[in-house]
FIMARVO-450261 format. One line per 10 residues: number of its first residue (from 1); their letters; for each residue x, y, z of N, C-alpha, C. Coordinates in Angstrom, 3 decimals. Layout:
<tormars>
NUM = A = X:Y:Z:X:Y:Z:X:Y:Z | ...
</tormars>
This chain:
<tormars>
1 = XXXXXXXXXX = -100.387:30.328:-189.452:-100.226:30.182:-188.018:-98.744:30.178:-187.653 | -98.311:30.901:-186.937:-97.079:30.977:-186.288:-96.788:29.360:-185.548 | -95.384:29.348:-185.353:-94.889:28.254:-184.659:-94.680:28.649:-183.371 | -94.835:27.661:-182.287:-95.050:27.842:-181.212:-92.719:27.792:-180.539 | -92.508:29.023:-180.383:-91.423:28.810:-179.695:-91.077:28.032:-178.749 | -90.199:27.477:-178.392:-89.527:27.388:-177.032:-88.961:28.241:-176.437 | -89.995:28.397:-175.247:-89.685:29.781:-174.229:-88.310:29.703:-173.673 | -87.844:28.571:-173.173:-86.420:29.038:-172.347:-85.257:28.904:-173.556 | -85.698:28.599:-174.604:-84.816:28.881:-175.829:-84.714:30.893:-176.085 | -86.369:31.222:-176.284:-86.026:32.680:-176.354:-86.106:33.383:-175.032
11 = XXXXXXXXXX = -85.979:33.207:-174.344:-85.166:33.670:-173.073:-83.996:33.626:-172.896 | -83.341:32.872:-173.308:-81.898:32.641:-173.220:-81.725:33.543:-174.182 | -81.857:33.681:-175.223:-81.972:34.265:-176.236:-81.615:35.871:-176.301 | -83.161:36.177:-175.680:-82.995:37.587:-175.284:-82.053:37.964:-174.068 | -81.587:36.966:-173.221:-81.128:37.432:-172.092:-79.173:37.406:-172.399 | -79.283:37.266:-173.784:-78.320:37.365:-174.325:-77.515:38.933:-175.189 | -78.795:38.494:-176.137:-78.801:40.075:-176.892:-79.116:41.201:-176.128 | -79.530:41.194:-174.697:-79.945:42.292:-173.710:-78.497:42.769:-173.933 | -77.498:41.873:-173.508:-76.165:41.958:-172.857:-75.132:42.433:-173.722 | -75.146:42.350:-175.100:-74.689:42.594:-176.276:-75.275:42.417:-177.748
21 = XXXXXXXXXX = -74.739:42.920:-178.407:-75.107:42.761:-179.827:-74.533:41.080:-180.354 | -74.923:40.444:-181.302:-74.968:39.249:-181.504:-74.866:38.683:-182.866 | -74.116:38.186:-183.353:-74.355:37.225:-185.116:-75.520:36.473:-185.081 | -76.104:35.906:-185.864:-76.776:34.860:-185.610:-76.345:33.546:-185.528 | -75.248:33.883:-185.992:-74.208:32.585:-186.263:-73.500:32.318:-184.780 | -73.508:33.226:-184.293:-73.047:33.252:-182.473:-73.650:32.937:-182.055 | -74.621:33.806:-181.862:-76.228:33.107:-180.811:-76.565:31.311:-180.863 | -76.659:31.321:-182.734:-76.705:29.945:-182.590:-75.680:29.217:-181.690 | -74.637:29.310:-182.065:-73.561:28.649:-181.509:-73.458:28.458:-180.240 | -73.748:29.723:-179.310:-74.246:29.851:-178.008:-75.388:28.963:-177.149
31 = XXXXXXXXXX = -76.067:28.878:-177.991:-77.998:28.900:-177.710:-77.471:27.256:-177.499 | -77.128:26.773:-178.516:-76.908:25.041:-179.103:-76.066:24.305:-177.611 | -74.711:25.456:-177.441:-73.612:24.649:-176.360:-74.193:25.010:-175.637 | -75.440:26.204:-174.916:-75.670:25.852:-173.375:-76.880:24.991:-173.217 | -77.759:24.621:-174.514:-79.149:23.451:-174.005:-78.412:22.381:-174.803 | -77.704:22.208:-174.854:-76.734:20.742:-175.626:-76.579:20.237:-174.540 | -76.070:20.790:-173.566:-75.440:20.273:-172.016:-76.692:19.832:-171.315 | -77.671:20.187:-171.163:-78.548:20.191:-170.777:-79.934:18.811:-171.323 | -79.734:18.301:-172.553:-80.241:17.208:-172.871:-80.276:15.983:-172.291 | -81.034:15.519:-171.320:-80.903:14.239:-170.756:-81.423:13.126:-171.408
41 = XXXXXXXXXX = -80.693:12.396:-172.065:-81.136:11.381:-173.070:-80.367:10.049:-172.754 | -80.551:9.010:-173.630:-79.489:8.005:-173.891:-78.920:7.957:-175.163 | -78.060:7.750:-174.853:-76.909:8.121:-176.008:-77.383:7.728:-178.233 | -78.091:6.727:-177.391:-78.641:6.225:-178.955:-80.202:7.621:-179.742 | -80.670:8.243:-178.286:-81.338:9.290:-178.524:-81.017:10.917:-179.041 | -79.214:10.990:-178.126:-79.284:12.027:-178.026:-78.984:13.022:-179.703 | -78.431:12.335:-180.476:-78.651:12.950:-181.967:-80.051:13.560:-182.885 | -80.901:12.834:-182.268:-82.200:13.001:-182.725:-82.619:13.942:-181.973 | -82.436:14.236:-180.195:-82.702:15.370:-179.637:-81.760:16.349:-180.020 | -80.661:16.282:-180.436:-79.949:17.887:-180.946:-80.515:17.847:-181.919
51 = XXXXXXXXXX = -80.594:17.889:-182.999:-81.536:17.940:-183.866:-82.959:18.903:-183.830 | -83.164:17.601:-182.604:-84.755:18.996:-182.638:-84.502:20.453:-181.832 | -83.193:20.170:-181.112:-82.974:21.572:-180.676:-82.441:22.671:-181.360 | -81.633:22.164:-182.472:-81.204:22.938:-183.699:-82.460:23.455:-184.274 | -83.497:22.880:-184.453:-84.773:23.103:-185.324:-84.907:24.409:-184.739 | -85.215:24.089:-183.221:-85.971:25.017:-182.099:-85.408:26.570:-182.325 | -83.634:26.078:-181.725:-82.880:27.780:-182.295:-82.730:28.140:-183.194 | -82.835:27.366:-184.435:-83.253:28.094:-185.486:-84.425:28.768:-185.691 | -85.757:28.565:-185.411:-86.834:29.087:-184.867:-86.518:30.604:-184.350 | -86.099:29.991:-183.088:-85.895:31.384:-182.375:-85.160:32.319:-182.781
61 = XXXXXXXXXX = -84.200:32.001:-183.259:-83.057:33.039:-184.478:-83.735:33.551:-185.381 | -84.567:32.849:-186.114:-85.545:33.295:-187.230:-86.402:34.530:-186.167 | -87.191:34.395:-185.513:-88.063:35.179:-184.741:-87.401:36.584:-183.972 | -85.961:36.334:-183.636:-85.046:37.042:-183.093:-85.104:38.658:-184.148 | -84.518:38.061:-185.842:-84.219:38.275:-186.486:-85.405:39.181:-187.551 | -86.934:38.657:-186.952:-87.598:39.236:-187.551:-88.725:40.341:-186.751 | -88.397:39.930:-185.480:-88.427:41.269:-184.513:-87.673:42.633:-184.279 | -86.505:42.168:-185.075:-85.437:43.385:-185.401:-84.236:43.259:-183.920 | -84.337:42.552:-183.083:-83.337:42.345:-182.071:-82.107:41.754:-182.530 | -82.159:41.699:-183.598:-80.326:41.103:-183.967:-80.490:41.046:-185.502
71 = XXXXXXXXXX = -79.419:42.054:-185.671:-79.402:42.035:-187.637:-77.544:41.918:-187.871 | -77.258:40.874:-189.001:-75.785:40.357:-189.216:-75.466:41.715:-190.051 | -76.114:42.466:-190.630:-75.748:43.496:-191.034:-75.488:44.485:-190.432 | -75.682:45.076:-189.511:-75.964:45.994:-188.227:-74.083:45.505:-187.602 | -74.481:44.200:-187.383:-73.689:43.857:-186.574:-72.367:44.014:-187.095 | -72.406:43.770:-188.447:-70.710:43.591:-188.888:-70.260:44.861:-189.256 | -71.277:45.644:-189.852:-71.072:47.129:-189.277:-70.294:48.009:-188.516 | -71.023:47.425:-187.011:-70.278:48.271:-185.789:-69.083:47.698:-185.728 | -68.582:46.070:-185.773:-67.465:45.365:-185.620:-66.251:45.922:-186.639 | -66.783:46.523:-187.541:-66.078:46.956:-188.551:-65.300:48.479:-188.156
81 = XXXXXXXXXX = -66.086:49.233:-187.960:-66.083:50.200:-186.819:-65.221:50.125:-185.951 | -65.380:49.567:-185.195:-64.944:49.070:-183.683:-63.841:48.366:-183.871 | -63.266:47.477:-184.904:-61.839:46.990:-184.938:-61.086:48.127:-185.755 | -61.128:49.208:-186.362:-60.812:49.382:-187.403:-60.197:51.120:-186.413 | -60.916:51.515:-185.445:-61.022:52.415:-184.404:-59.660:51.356:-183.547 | -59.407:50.471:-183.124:-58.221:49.672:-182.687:-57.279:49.607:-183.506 | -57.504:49.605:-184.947:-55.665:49.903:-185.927:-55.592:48.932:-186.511 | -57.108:48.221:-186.991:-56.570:46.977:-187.667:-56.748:47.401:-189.056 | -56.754:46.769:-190.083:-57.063:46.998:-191.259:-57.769:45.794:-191.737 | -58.159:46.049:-193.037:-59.568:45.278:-194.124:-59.090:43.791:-193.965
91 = XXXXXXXXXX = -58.297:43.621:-194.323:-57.991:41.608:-194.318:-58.276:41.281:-192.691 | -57.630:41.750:-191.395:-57.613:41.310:-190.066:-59.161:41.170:-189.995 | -59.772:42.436:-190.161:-61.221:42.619:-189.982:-62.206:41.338:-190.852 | -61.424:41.055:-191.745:-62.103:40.198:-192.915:-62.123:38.965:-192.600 | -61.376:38.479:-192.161:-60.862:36.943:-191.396:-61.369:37.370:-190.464 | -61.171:38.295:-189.504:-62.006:37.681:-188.275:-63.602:37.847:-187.942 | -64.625:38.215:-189.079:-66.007:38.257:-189.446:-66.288:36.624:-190.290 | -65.155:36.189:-190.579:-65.622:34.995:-191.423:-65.585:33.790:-190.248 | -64.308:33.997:-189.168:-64.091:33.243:-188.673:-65.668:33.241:-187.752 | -65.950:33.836:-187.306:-67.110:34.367:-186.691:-68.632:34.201:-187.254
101 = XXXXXXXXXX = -68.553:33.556:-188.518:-69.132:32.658:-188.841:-70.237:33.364:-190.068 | -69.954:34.842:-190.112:-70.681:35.659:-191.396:-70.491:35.766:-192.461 | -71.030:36.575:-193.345:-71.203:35.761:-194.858:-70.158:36.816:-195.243 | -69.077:36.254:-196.162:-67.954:36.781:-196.262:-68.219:37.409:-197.533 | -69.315:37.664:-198.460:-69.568:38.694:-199.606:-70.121:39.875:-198.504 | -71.289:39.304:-197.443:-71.824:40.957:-197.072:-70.557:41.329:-196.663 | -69.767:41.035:-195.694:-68.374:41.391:-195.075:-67.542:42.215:-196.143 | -67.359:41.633:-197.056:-66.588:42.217:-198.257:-67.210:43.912:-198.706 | -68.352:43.434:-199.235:-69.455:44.665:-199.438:-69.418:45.625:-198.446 | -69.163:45.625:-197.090:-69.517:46.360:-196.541:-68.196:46.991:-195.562
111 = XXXXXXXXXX = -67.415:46.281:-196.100:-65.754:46.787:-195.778:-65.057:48.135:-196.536 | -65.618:47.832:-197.993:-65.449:47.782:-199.223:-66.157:49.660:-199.037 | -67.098:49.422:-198.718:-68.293:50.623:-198.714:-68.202:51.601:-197.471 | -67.319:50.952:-196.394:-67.420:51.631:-194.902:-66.801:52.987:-195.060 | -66.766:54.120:-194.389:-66.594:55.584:-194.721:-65.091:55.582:-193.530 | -64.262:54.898:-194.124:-63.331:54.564:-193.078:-61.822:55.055:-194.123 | -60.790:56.026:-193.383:-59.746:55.963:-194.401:-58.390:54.932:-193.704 | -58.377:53.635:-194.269:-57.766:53.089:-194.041:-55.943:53.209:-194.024 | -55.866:53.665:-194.818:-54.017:54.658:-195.098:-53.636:55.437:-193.793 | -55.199:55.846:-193.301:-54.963:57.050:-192.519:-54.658:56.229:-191.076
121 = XXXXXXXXXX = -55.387:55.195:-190.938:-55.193:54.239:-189.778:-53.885:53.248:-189.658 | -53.779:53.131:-190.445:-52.371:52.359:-191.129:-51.401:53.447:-190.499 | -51.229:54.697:-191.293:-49.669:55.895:-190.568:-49.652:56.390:-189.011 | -51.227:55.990:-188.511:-51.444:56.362:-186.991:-50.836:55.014:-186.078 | -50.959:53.550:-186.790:-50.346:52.694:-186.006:-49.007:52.687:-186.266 | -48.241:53.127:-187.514:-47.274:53.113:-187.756:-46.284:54.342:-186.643 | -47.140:55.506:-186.249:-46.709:56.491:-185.874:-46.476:55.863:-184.324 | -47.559:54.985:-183.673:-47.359:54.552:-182.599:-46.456:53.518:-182.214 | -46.089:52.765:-182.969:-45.390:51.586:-183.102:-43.782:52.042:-183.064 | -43.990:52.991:-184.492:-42.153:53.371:-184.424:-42.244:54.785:-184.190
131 = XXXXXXXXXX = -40.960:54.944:-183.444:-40.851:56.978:-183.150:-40.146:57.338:-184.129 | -39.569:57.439:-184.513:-38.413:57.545:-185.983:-38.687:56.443:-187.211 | -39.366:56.838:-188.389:-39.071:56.059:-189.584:-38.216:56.766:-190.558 | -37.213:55.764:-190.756:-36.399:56.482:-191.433:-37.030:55.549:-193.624 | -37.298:56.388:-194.375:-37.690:55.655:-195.356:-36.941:55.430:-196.489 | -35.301:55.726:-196.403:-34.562:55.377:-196.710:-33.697:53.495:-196.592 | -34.445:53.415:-194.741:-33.402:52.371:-194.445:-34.467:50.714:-194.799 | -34.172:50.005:-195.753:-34.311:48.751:-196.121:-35.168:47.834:-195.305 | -34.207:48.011:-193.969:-34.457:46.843:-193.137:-35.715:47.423:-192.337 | -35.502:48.660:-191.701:-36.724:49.298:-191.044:-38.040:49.115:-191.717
141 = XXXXXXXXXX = -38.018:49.288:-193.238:-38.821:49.290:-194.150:-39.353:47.958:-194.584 | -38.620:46.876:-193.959:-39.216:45.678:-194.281:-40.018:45.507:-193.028 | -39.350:46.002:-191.512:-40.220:45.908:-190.197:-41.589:46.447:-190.597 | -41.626:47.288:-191.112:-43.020:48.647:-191.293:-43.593:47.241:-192.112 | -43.611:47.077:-193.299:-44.194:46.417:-194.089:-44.736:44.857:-192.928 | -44.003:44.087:-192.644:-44.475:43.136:-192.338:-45.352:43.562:-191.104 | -45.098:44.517:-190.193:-46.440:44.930:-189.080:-47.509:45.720:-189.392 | -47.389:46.268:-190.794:-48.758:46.308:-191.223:-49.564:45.802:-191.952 | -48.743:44.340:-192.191:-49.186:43.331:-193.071:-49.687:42.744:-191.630 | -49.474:42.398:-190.759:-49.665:41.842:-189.445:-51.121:42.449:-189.019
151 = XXXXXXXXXX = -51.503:43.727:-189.230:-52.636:44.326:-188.605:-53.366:44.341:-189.825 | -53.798:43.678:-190.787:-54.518:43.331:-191.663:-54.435:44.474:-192.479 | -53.477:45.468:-193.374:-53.919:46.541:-194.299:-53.240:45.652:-195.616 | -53.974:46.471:-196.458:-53.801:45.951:-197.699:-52.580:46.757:-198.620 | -51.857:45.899:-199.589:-50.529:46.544:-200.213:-50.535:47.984:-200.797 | -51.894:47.997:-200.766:-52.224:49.715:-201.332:-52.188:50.575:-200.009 | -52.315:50.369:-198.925:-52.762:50.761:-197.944:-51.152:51.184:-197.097 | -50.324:50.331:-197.611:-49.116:50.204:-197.558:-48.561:51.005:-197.904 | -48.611:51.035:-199.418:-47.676:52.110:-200.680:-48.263:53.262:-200.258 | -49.288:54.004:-199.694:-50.112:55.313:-199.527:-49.535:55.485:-198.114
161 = XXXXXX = -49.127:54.592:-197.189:-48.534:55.423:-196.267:-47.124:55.738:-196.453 | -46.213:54.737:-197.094:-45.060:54.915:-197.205:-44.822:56.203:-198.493 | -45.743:56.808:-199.045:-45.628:57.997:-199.648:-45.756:59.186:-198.537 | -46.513:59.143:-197.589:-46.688:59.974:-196.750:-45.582:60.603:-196.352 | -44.854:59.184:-195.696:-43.684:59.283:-195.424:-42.445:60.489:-195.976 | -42.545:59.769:-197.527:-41.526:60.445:-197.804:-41.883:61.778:-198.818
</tormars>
């Protein structure tokens, strides 16, 4: 027998994921701070009622999740995509999927695996950033290095553009 949801839990829910794509780790997070506010209790109660509301969105996350309306895989996917299309590189992208509350092996795995040439995104921000690299000069060459250490690429990602270069 199925468990009986809480409707304005998956309403909120869906009237969420309508609006965007979603972690589950978000939604939760979401779902929790807007019926958290909403608990009218006394204070010696109200732990035992978050509680059962955690139960509840977990429920509904579970149900979310097995209707196919929100997959963490899907999701870190496009985010991967979608920051990486902005000029960031693998570490920025990596920290900010963990911070975000996803599982930092699929993240890895699927960074790792994405059909993305990162070198190539790396010399396009580099190209935008500076109009002249000269790859002779030291100091320029320490600027390059630390702003693409800044946009998350990795030291390989580094050495492959600064060959380009020269």
């Amino acid at each position: 027998m199925e468990k009986k949801l809480n409707k304005l839990i998956l309403n909120k829910a869906v009237q969420l994921l309508a609006q965007r794509d979603h972690s589950s780790c978000e939604l939760t997070r979401k779902l929790t701070l807007f019926f958290s506010k909403k608990i009218t209790c006394s204070e010696d109660d109200f732990p035992e009622q978050l509680s059962q509301l955690k139960t509840e969105i977990a429920d509904v996350i579970t149900y979310c999740t097995n209707q196919r309306w929100m997959d963490d895989k899907q999701y870190i996917e496009k985010y991967i995509a979608m920051r990486a299309n902005k000029g960031y590189g693998k570490y920025k992208i990596s920290l900010e999927l963990k911070q975000r509350g996803l599982s930092s092996d699929l993240s890895r795995e699927l960074l790792n695996t994405a059909d993305i040439n990162w070198s190539e995104i790396a010399h396009q921000q580099l190209l935008k950033k500076f109009k002249f690299i000269d790859p002779c000069d030291n100091q320029q060459k320490q600027k390059v290095k630390q702003f693409l250490i800044a946009k998350g690429f990795t030291q390989f990602d580094i050495k492959t553009v600064y060959s380009m270069l020269t």
